[in-house]
C-alpha positions as CSV (number, residue, x, y, z in Angstrom):
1,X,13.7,2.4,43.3
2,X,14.6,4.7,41.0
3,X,16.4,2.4,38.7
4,X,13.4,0.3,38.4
5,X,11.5,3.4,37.6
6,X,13.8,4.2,34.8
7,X,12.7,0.1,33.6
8,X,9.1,0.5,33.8
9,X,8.8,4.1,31.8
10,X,10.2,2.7,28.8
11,X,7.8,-0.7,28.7
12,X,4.6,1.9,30.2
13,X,5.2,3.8,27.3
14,X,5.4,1.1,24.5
15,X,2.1,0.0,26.4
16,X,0.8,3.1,26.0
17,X,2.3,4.2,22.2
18,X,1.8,0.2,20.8
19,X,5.1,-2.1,20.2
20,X,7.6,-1.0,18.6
21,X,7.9,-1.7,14.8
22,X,10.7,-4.4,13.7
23,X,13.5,-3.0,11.7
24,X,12.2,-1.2,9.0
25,X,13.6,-2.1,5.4
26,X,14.5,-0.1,2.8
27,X,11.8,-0.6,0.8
28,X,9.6,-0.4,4.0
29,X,10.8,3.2,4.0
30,X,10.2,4.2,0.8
31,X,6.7,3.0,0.8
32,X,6.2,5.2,4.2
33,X,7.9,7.8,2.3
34,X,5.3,8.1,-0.2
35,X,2.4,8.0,1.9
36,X,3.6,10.6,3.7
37,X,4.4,12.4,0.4
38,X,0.8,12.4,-0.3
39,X,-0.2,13.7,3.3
40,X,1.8,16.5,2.5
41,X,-0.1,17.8,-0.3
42,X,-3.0,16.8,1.9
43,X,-2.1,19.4,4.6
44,X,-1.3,21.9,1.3
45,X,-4.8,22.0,0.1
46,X,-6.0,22.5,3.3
47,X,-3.6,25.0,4.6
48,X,-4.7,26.5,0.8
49,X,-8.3,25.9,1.9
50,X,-8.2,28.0,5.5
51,X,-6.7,31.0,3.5
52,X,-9.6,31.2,1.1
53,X,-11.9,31.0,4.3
54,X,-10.3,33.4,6.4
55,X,-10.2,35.9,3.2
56,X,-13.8,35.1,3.1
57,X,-14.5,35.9,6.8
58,X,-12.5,39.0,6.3
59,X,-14.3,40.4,3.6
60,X,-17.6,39.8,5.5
61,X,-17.0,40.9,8.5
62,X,-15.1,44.3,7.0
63,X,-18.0,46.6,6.8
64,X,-18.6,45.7,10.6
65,X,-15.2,47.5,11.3
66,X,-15.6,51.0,12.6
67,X,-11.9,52.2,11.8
68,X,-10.1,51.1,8.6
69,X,-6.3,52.1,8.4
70,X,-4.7,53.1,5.1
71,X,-2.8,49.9,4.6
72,X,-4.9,47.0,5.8
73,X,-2.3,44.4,7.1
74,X,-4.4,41.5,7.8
75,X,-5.5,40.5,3.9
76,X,-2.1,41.5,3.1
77,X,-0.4,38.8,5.0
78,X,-3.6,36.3,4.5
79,X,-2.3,36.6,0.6
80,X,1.6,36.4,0.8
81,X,0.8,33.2,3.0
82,X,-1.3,32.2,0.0
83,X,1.3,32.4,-2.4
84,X,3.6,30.5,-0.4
85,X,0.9,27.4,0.5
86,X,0.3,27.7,-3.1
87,X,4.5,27.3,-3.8
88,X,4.0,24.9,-1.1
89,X,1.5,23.0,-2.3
90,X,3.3,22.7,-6.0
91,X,6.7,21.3,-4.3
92,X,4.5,18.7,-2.2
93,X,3.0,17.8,-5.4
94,X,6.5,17.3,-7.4
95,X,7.8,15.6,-4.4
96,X,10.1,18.3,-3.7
97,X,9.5,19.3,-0.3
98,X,12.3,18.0,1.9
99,X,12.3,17.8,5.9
100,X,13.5,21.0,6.4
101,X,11.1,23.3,4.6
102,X,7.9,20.6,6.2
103,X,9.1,22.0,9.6
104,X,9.9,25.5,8.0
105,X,6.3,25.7,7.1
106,X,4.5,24.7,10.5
107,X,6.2,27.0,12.1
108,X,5.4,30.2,9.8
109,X,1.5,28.8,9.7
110,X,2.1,28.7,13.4
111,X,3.9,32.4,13.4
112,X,1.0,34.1,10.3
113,X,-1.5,32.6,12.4
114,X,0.2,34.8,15.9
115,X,0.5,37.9,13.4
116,X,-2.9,37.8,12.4
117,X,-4.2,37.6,15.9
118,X,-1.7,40.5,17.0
119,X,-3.5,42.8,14.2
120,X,-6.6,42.2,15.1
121,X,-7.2,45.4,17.7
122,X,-5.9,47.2,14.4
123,X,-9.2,46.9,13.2
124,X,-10.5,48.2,16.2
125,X,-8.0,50.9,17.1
126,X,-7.9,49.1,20.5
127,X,-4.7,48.3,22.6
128,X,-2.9,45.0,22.5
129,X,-5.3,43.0,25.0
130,X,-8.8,43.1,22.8
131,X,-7.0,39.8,20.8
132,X,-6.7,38.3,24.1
133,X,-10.5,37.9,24.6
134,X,-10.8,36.6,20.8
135,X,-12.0,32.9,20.1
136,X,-9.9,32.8,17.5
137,X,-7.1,30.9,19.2
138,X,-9.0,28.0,18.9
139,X,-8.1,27.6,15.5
140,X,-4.8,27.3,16.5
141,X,-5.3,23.6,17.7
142,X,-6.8,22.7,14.2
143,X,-2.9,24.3,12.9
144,X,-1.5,20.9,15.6
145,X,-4.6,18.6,14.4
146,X,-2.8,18.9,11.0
147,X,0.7,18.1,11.2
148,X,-0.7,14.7,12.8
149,X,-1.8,13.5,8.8
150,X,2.3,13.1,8.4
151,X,2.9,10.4,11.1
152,X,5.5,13.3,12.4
153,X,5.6,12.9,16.5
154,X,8.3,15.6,16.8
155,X,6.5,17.8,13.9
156,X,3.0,18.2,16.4
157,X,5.7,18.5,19.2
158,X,7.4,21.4,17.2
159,X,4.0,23.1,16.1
160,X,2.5,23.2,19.6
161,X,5.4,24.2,21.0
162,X,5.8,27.1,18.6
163,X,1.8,28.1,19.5
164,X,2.9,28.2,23.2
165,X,5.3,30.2,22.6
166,X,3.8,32.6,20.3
167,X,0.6,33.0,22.6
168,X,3.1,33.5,25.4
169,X,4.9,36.3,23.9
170,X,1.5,37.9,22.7
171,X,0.3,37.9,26.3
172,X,3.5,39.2,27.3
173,X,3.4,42.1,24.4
174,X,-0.5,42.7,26.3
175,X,1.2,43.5,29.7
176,X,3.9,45.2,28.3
177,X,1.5,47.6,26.4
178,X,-0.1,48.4,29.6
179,X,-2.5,46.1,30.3
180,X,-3.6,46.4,34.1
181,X,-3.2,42.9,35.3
182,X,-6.5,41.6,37.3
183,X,-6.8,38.5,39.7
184,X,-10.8,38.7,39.2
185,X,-11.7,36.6,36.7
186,X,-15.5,39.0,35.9
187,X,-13.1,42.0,35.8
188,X,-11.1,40.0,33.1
189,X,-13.5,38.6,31.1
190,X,-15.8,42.2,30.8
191,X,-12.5,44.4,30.3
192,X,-9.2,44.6,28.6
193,X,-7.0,43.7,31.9
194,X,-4.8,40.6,32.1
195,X,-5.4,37.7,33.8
196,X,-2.3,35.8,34.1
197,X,-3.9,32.6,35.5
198,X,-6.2,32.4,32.4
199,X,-3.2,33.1,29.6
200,X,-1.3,30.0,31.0
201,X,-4.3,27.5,31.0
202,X,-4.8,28.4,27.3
203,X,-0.8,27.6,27.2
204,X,-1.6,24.8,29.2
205,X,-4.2,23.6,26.9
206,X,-2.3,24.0,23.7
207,X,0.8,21.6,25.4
208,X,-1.9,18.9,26.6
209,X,-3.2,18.9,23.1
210,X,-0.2,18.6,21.6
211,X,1.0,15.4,23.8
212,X,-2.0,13.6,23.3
213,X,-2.5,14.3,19.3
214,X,1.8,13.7,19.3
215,X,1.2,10.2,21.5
216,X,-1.9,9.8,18.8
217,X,0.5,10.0,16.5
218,X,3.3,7.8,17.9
219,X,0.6,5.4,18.0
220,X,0.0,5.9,14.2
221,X,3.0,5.6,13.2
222,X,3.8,2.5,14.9
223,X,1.1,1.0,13.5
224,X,1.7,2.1,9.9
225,X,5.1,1.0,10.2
226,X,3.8,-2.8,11.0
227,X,1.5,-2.2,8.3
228,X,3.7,-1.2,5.4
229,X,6.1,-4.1,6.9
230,X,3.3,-6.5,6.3
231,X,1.9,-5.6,3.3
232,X,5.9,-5.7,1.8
233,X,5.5,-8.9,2.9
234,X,2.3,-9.8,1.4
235,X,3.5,-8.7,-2.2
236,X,6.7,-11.0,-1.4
237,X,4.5,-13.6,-0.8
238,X,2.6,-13.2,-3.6
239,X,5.6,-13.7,-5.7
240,X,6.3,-16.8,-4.0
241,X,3.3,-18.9,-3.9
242,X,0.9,-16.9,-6.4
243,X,-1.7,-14.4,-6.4
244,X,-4.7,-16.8,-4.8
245,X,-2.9,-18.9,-2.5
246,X,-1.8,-15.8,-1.2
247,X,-5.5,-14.0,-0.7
248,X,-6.1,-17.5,1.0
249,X,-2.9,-17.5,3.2
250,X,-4.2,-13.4,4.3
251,X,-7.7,-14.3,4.8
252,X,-7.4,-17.3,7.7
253,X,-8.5,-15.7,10.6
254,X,-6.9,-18.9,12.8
255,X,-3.7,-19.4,10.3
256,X,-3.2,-22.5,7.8
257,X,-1.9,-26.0,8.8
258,X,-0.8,-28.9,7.3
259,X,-3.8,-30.5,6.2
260,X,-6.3,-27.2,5.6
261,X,-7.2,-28.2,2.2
262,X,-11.0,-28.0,0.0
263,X,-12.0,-30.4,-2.2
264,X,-12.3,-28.6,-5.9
265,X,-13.0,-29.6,-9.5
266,X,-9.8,-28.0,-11.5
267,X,-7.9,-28.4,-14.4
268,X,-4.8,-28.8,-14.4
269,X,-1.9,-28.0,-16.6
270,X,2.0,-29.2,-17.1
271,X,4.0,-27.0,-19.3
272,X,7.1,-28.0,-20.0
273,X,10.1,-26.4,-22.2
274,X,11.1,-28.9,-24.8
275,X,15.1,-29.0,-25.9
276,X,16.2,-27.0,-22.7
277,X,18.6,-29.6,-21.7
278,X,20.9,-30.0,-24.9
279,X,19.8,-25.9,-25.3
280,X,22.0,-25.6,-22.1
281,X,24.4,-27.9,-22.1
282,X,27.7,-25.8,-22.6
283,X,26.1,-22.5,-21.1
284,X,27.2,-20.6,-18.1
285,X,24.5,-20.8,-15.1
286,X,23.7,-17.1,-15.5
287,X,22.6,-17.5,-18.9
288,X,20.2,-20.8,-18.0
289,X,18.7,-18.6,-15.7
290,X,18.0,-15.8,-17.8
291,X,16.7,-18.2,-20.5
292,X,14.5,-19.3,-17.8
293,X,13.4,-16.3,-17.2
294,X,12.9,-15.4,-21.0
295,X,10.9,-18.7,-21.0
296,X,8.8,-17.4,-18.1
297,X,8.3,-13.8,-19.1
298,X,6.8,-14.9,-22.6
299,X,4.4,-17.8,-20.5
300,X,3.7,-16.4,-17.1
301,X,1.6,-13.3,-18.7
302,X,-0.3,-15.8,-20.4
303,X,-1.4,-17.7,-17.9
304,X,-2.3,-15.0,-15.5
305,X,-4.9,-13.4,-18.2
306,X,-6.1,-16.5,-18.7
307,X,-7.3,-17.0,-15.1
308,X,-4.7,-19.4,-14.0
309,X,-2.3,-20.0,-10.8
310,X,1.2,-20.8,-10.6
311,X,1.5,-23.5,-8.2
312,X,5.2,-24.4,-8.5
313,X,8.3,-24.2,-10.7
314,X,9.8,-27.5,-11.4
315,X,13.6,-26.9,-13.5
316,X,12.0,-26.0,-17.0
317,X,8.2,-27.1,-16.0
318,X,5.4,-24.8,-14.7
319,X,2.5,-27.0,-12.8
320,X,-0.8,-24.2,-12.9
321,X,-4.3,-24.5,-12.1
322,X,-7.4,-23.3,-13.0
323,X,-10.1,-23.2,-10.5
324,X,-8.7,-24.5,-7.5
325,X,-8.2,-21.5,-5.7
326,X,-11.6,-20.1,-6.3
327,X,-14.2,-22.0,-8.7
328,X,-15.1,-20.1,-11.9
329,X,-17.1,-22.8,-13.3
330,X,-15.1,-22.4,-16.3
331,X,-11.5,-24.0,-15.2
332,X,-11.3,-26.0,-18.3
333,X,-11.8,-24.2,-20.7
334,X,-9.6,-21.3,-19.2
335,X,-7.6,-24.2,-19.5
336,X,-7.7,-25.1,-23.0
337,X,-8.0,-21.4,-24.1
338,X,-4.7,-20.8,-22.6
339,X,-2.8,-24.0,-23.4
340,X,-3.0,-22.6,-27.3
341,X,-2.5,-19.2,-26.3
342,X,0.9,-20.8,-24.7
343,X,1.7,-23.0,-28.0
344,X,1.1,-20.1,-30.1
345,X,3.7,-18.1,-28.0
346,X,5.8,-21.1,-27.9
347,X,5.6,-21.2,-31.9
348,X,6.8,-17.7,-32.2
349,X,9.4,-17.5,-29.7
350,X,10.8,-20.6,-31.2
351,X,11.0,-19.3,-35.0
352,X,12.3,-15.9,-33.2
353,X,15.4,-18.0,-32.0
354,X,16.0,-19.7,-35.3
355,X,16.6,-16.5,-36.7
356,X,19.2,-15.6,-34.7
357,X,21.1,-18.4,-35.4
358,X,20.0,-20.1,-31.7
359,X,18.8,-23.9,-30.9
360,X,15.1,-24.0,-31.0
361,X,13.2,-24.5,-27.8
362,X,9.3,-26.0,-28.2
363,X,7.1,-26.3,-25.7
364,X,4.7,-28.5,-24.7
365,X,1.1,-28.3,-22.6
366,X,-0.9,-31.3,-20.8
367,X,-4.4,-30.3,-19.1
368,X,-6.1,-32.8,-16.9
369,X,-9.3,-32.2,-15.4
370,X,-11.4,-33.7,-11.8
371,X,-11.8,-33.5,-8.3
372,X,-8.9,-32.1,-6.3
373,X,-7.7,-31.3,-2.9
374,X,-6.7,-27.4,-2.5
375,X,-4.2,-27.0,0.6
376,X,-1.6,-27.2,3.0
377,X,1.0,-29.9,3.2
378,X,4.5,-30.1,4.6
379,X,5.5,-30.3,8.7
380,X,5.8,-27.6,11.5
381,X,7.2,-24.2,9.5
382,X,7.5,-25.2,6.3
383,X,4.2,-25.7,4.1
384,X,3.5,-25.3,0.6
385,X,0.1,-24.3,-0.6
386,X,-0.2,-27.0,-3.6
387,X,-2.9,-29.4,-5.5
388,X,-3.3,-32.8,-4.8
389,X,-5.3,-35.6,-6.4
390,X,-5.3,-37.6,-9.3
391,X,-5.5,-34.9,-12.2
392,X,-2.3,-33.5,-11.3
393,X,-0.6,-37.2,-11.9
394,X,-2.5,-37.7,-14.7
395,X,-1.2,-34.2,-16.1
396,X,2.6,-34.6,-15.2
397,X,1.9,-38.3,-17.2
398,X,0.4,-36.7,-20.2
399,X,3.2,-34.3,-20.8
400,X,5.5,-37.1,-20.8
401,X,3.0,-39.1,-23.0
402,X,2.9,-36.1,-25.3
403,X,6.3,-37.0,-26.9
404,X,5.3,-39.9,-28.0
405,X,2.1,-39.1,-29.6
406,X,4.2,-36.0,-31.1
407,X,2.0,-33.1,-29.7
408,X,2.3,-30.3,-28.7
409,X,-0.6,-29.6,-26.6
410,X,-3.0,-32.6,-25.5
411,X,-5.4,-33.4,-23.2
412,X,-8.4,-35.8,-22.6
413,X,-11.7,-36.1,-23.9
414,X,-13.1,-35.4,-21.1
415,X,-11.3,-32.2,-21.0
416,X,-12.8,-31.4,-23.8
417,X,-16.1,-32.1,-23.4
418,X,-16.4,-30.1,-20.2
419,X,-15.1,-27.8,-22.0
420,X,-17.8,-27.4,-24.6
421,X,-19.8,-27.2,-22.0
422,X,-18.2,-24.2,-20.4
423,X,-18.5,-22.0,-23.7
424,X,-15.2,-23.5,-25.7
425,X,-15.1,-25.8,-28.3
426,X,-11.7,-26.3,-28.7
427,X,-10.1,-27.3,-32.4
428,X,-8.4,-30.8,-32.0
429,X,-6.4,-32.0,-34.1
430,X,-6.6,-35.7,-33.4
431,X,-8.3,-38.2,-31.1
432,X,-6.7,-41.2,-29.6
433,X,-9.3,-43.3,-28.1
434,X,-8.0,-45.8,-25.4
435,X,-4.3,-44.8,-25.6
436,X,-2.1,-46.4,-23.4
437,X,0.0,-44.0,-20.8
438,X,2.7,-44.7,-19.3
439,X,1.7,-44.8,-15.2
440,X,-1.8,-44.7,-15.9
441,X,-4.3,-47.9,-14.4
442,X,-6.4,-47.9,-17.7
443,X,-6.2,-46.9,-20.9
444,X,-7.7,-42.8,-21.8
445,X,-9.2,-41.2,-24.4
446,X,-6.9,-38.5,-25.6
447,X,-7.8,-36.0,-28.0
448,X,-4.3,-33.6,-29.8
449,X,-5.3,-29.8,-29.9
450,X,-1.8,-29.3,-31.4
């Protein structure tokens, strides 16, 4: 019985609190880390914020006070708590404020907060048990509420405890003082006598508080942790199959399959790296790859502002879209705006390598334009969000064609038309009605932009 006890508290719990979150990763970590660097200077400004108010109260309420003592240790200690939330407040800000002082600080809120009860029949030149009739203990849960904004369990555990304990001993320093202790609760509440029975419900109250805002908070942090896990992995995903099939991926409700597709009209570009071959030919693999990714750095920014999608990487080719993932109703000429931005970058980076006594590298663009299918292919697990139709032959053909024609960017006359229509009129160079491509059923009309 009682080993099967010891089973179900563990899976009650994680019932109760949420599953558990996977292994966190470092950069999991560090994300949470921040967050809760930010909820620290949070709790600062409002720590900062119930001094000013208390001050406030205090200096309203001070001509009520019949007896004022020489020093006046209540605004005294409201202020050197001041300075330190405001020391405090600057290390939370600079990121300074390691685990040690966070736990440091609830408990002196937690001990201030006790003192400035304590001196509150002071003011009154009452004994001890006037503060145990004062509403101002009620505050002390608001002290709890705010350690939960760090998804810190054991720092609400901590703070509570510490206000049990320090409203413990303050009912203790009442009987000590010579409080008579009464079992009539009308005798209690209309002098100052003790009534045990009543001290430990307001304990009682502050430890039930603190388990349900420190399971709140277990709760919380669970579910930040899956959070912060999955929104790693959206930005890794984002990396590996672009910016909108990514917002597409995140947005099915029921989750993609092979097949989920749309129909849209897009253009569609092939750019490919001309003379990488022979360019790499004697090189060591790490430096291909970092060419590549010279290549990419100088192309990829391009492409983005222009509006465009990386679909895939193909060796030395980038296939990209324009207004398949959402329509625009300006995807070609996005598309031939950017293929010159990309031959102009090409140009430079090439002329760049000359002078440093390197092989020169051209590049080349193809746009196609039509109706395409936006989607999901593969089997089971593995998918790949990608563009299917005809443009997207026709493209990969036209880059090939391009050599042949001598071009550096090219595209169809329809291309460019629809493009004029959109708002760009771009500068071609030549036209080549009816040329022949390669692959192609019937001859195109082909216009050169460069």
């Amino acid at each position: 019985m009682t080993f099967a006890l010891g089973e179900r508290l563990p899976r009650l719990f994680n019932e109760i609190a949420g599953a558990p979150a996977t292994a966190i990763s470092p950069r999991v970590r560090e994300a949470i880390r921040r967050y809760e660097a930010t909820s620290e200077v949070l709790i600062g400004w409002t720590q900062l914020a119930g001094v000013c108010l208390f001050l406030g109260l205090y200096a309203v309420s001070y001509p009520a006070f019949d007896v004022h003592s020489a020093i006046e240790p209540a605004p005294i200690a409201l202020l050197l708590y001041g300075g330190f939330t405001v020391w405090r407040l600057r290390l939370s800000s600079l990121g300074r404020l390691g685990a040690r002082l966070v736990y440091a600080s609830a408990l002196l809120d937690v001990s201030v907060f006790m003192l400035m009860i304590s001196l509150f029949p002071m003011q009154y030149d009452e004994p001890p048990a006037l503060y145990l009739k004062a509403p101002t203990l009620c505050y002390v849960f608001i002290l709890i509420a705010l350690r939960s904004l760090r998804f810190d369990p054991l720092l609400v555990i901590a703070t509570g405890a510490a206000a049990a304990a320090g409203w413990a001993l303050l009912s203790l320093n009442a009987s000590l003082s010579g409080a008579p202790v009464t079992s009539d609760y009308r005798v209690y509440m209309t002098s100052l006598s003790l009534l045990p029975g009543a001290e430990l419900e307001k304990i009682a109250a502050i430890v039930g508080a603190t388990a349900v805002i420190a399971l709140s908070v277990v709760r919380q942090q669970r579910l930040l942790h899956r959070t912060a896990v999955e929104e790693t992995a959206a930005a890794d995903l984002t990396k590996f199959v672009g910016r909108d099939a990514a917002q597409i991926i995140r947005a099915s409700e029921a989750g993609l399959k092979p097949g989920d597709g749309e129909n849209r009209t897009a253009a569609i570009m092939f750019v490919d790296l001309r003379g990488f071959t022979p360019a790499t030919k004697n090189l060591a693999p790490c430096a291909v790859i970092a060419l590549l990714e010279e290549y990419q750095a100088r192309i990829l920014p391009i492409i983005e502002h222009g509006g465009g999608s990386v679909d895939k990487f193909l060796g030395d080719g980038i296939l990209v879209s324009f207004g398949a993932a959402q329509q625009t109703g300006r995807e070609t000429a996005a598309a031939l705006a950017t293929a010159l931005e990309i031959e102009k970058a090409g140009l430079a980076w090439s002329d760049q390598r000359v002078r440093a006594g390197l092989a020169p590298l051209g590049i080349a663009v193809s746009v196609a334009v039509g109706g395409v299918i936006y989607g999901a292919v593969g089997y089971g697990d593995r998918l790949e969000f990608t563009v299917i139709g005809e443009p997207v032959n026709l493209a990969a053909k036209l880059e090939k064609h391009a050599k042949a024609e001598r071009a550096r960017v090219i595209t169809t006359a329809e291309a460019v038309a629809r493009a004029a229509a959109q708002g760009f009129s771009p500068p071609v160079r030549r036209r080549i009605p009816s040329a022949a491509v390669d692959g192609a059923g019937a001859p195109i009309d082909l216009a050169v932009l460069a």
